[in-house]
N, C-alpha and C positions, 0 to 999 in steps of 0.2 A: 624292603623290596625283594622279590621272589626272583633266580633267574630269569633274564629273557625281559625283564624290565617288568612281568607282571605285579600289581601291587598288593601286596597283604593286607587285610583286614585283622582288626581285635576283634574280641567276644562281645566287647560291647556294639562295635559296628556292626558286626555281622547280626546282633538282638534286634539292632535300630532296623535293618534293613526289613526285618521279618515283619518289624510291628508297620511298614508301610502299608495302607490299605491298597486294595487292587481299586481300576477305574468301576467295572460291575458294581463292588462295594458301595463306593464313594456316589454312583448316580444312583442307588437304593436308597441313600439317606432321602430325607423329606424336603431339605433344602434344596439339593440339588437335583431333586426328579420334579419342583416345582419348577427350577429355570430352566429345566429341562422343554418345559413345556410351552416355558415363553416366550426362551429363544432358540435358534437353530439347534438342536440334538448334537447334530456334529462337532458345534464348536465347541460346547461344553467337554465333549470327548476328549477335543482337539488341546483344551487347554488342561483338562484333567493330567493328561498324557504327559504335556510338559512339567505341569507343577512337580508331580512323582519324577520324570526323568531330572528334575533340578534336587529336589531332596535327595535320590542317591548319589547325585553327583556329589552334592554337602558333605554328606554322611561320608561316602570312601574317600574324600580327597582332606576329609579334616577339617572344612572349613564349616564353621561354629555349630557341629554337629547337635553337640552338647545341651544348646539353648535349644534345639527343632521343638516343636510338641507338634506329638506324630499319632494322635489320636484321630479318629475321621472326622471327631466336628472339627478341629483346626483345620487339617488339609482341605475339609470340606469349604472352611471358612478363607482359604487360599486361594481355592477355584472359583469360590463365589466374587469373591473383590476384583480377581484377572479379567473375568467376564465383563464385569461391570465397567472396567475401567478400558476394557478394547472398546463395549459400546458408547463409552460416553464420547459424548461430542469433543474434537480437541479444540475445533475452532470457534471461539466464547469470546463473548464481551467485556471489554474493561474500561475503567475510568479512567481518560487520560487528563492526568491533572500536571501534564509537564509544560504548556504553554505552545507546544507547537503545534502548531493548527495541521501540519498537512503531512502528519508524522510518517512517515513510509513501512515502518515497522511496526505500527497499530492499524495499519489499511489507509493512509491517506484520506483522503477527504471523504466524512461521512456524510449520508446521504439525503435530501430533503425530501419531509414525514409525505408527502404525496409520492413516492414511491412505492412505498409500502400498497398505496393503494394498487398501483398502475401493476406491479406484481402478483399482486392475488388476482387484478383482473386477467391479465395475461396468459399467467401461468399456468390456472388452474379449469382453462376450456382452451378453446382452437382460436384464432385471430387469420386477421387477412395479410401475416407478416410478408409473406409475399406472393399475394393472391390481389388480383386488381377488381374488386367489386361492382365497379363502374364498367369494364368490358368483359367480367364478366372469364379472366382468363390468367394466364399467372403474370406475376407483377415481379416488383423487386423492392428487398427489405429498405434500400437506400432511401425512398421516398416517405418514411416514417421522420425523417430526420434532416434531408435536404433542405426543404424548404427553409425550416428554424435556423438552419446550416448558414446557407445565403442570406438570409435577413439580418442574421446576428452581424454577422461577418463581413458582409458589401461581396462577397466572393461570387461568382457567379454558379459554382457547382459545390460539395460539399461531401465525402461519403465517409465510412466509420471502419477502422479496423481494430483491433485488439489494442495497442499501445504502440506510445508514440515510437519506441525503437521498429514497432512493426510499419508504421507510419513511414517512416526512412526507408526501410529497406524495400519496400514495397516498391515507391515512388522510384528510387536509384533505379529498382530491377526494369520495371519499365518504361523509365526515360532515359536510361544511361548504357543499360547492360551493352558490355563490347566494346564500351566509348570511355573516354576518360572525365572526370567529375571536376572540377576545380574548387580547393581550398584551401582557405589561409592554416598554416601550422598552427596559430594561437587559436582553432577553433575545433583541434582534430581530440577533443573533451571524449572524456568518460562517463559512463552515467553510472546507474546504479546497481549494484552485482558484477562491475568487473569489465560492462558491456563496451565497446571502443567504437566512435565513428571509423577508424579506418576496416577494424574486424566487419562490421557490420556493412562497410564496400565491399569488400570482399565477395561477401556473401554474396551479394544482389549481383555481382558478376559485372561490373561497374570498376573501372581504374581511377585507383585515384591519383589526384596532380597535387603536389604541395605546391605553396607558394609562400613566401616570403620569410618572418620570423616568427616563434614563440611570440614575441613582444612587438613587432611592429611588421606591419603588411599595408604596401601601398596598392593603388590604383591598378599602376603600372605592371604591377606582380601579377595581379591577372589579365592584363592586357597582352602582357609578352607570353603568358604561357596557352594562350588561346592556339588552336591549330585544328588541323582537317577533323583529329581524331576528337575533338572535343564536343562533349553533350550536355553539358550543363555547366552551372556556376552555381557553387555550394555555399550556404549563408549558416551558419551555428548560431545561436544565441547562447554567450555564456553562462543559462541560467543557475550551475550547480558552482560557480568559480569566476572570482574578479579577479585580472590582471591589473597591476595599480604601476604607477613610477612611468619610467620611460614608454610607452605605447605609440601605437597608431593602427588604426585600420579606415579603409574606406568607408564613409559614411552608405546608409541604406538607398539613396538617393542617389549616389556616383555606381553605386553596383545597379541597380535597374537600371539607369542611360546605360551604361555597360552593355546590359543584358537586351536592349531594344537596338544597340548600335550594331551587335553581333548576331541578334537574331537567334540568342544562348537563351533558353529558359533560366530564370533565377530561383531555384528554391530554398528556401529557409526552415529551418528548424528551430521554433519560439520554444519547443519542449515545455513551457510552464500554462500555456496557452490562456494568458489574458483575455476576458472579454470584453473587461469595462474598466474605464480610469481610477486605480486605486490609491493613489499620488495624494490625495488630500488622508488618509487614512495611514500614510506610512509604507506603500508598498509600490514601488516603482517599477514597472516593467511596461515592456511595450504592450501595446494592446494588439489582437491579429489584424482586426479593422484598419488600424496603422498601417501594415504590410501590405497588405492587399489593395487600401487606397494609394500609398506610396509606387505598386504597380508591379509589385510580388507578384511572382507567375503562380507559386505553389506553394503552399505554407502548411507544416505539418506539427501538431503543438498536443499533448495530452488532456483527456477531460479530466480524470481525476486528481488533478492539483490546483491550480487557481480558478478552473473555469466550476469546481466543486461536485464533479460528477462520479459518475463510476470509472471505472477502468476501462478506457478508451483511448485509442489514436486520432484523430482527426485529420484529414485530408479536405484543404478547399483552397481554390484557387481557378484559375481560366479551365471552361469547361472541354474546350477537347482535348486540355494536358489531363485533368483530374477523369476523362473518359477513358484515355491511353490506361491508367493508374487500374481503374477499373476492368479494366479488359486481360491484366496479367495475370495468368492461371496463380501466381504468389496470392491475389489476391482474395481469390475462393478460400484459401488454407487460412488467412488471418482476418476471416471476417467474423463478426461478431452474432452471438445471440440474441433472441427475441428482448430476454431479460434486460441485458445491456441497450438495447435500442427501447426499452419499455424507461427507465432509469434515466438514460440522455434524454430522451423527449419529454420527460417530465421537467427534470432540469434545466434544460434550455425553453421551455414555455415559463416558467420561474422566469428569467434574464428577460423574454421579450416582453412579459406586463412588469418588468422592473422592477418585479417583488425580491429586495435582496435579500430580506431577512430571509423566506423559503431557503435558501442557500445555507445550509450549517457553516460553510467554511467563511462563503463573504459575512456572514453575519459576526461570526467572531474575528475576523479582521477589522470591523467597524466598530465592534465593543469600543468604546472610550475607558481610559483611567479613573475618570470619573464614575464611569457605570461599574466596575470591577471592584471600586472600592467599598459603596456601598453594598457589592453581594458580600464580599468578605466580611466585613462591620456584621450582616445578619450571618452568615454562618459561622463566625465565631462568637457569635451570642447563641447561636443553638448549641456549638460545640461544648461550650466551657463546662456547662452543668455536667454532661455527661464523664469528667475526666479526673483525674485522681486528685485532688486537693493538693496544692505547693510543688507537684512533679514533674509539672507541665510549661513552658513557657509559650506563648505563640504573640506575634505578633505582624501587624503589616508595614508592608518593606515597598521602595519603589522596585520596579523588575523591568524584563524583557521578553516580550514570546518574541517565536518566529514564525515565518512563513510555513518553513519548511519543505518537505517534500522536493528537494532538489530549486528551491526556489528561491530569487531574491538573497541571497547567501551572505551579503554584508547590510542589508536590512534588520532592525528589530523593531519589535511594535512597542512604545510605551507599556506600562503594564504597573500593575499591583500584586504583589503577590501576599503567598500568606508562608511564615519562617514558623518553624516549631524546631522545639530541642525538649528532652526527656531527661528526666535523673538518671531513669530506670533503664531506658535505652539510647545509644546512639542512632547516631542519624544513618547509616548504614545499614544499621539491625532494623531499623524503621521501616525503610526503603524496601528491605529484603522481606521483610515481616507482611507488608502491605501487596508487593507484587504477590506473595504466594496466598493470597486471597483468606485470611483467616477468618472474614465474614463471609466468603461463597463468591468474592467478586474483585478481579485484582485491579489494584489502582498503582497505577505507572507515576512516581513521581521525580523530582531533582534533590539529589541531596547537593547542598555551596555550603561553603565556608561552614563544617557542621553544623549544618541545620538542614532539615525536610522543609523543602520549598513545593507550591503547592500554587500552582497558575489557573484559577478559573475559566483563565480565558474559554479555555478547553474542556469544563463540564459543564453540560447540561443542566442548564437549572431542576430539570427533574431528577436528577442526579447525586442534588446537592443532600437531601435527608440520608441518603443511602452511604454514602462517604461519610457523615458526620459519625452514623452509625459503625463503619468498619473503621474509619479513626481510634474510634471511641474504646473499640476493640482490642485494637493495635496497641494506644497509649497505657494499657494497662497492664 
């Protein structure tokens, strides 16, 4: 180092720096005055720019100068790949073969194939999203989804916002804001990223009242803390977490007389938002229809977990509480787009002609043991041929999916899985080997008890050649 902290260069650093080509140079080559042409001018500049600003940085700071090759088709070939890789898409499809249906870090519930249609029809001209064809004058997007809303649900009104935290806040802001909320401590739950039912009072500008304990909350608890200041009465559904052992809370039935004795709206949060009895199938949760007939004022539950839709809040309940809901300037900011009301409305016409299968999610919750077994039995008859002779173990194992998605949390569905173990590889290196797509397409699996576990529940039978094929890859 030079006085003054400036840093000295060698003769060979100071060589390397000369042999850098200039950005002029480097867009003259033929490679890069082709993507020049393809893609924006600028950013080719924009990335040229850095690549050179990172090799002198290598060069004078020492780090693995040595190895550069600093000719123009390399650097050429550095700016080519940077480009390519800023435009490739990040957001890509993968094979979830870990069993849980409503994975939250793979997008939760994927979507049924008549969507695809209802989006190209949508998307790609103008619609009456809220335009009223019939007078002829503007409308409102809510009436695309309402109707199916009410029908599904017995609710008398029904509208859509972004997700069910928005669903909450929303509701609190305008039926609460000022006033204080009531709820029991064993329900003041977290969701997912951190989110808090009390943070989320907060927000909506709504007070909130605890009542009773972590583990047990009576009647009484919200009976006594009722007062001038009070505007609701708050209902959680534990659906991300079971309290077990000593408990109590008022059943749903003592909180409505509650709520009709005090002239308190009751509102609830199903967050998983049941629409049909899945109890013979292994998945117990209430359904909304429950609430609502039970005499729920307001019920607020997500489309895309149990009900199998897109990313949506759901709001239905008596219609001049869910008009109030409607009326809160909050709610212009979290209302939803075309696409999403294109998506729910496919989906929820799915549920009202009782076509479950249409549903990706209820359909793989209905899979049997028996149906699982026999896919396995043929995809490990397609698999075998393809895999290295004596290296390979794989067999079928009884297993568990889940619900997932913040759902049913001490629920698991029967299941069959498929076990493999490697000479070559561990089940780690497997696991790691497969996410990072070495066929072009990554597959999410569970490594147990060393071994790569592999739950069909969760691929697509059109799915299955394409997995057999990057298996086949992997195992080798």
């Amino acid at each position: 180092m030079e006085a003054g902290g400036k840093r000295t260069i060698s003769a060979e650093q100071a060589e390397l720096l000369r042999q850098i080509p200039s950005v002029d140079e480097l867009l003259g080559q033929p490679r890069l005055a082709a993507l020049s042409e393809r893609v924006d001018r600028n950013l080719v500049v924009e990335v040229a720019r850095a690549v050179l600003a990172d090799l002198r940085g290598r060069i004078v700071g020492d780090l693995n100068w040595t190895a550069l090759g600093l000719s123009a088709a390399s650097v050429e070939e550095l700016i080519s790949a940077e480009v390519e890789r800023i435009l490739s898409r990040s957001l890509q499809p993968v094979i979830n073969a870990t069993g849980v249906i409503l994975h939250t870090n793979l997008g939760r519930a994927p979507l049924t194939e008549a969507v695809v249609d209802e989006f190209r029809r949508t998307a790609t001209q103008y619609s009456n999203l809220e335009y009223d064809l019939e007078a002829g004058a503007r409308g409102k997007r809510d009436v695309h989804t309402g109707e199916l809303l009410t029908r599904l649900t017995g609710a008398e009104a029904g509208i859509v916002v972004n997700n069910c935290a928005a669903a909450v806040l929303v509701t609190l802001a305008a039926l609460a804001r000022g006033g204080e909320v009531i709820v029991s401590r064993g329900e003041l739950i977290e969701i997912g990223d951190g989110f808090r039912i009390p943070e989320i009072m907060e927000q909506s500008g709504a007070i909130l009242r605890e009542v009773g304990t972590t583990n047990r909350t009576r009647l009484a608890d919200y009976e006594n803390a009722i007062n001038e200041k009070t505007r609701l009465l708050l209902r959680v559904h534990p659906s991300n977490f079971k309290v077990t052992g000593f408990t109590e809370k008022p059943s749903l039935q003592e909180l409505v007389a509650l709520s009709q004795r005090s002239g308190l709206p009751l509102a609830e949060d199903l967050g998983s938002g049941c629409l049909v009895d899945l109890s013979e199938y292994g998945v117990s949760e209430p359904t909304v229809r429950q609430s609502i007939e039970a005499g729920v004022s307001v019920v607020m539950f997500s489309s895309d977990k149990l009900l199998g839709g897109p990313q949506a809040g759901i709001i239905a309940g008596k219609k001049e509480l869910v008009a109030r809901v409607r009326r809160c300037p909050l709610f212009r900011a979290l209302r939803v787009d075309k696409l999403t009301i294109a998506a729910l409305e496919a989906t929820l016409g799915a549920y009202l002609r009782a076509a479950w299968d249409e549903v990706p999610a209820i359909r793989m919750i209905r899979a049997t043991p028996q149906e699982l077994k026999r896919r396995a039995e043929n995809f490990i008859r397609e698999l075998r041929p393809e895999l290295p002779l004596d290296e390979v173990e794989i067999e079928i194992a009884d297993g568990s999916s889940l619900a997932g998605g913040g759902s049913t949390p001490s629920q698991a569905l029967p299941t069959k899985i498929i076990r493999i173990a490697s000479v070559r590889y561990s089940a780690t290196k497997l696991e790691q080997r497969l996410r990072r797509a070495p066929a072009g397409v990554s597959v999410i699996v569970r490594v147990e008890e060393g071994r790569l576990v592999l739950d069909l529940r969760t691929v697509f039978p059109e799915q299955e050649l394409l997995l057999i094929k990057t298996l086949a890859a992997t195992l080798r």
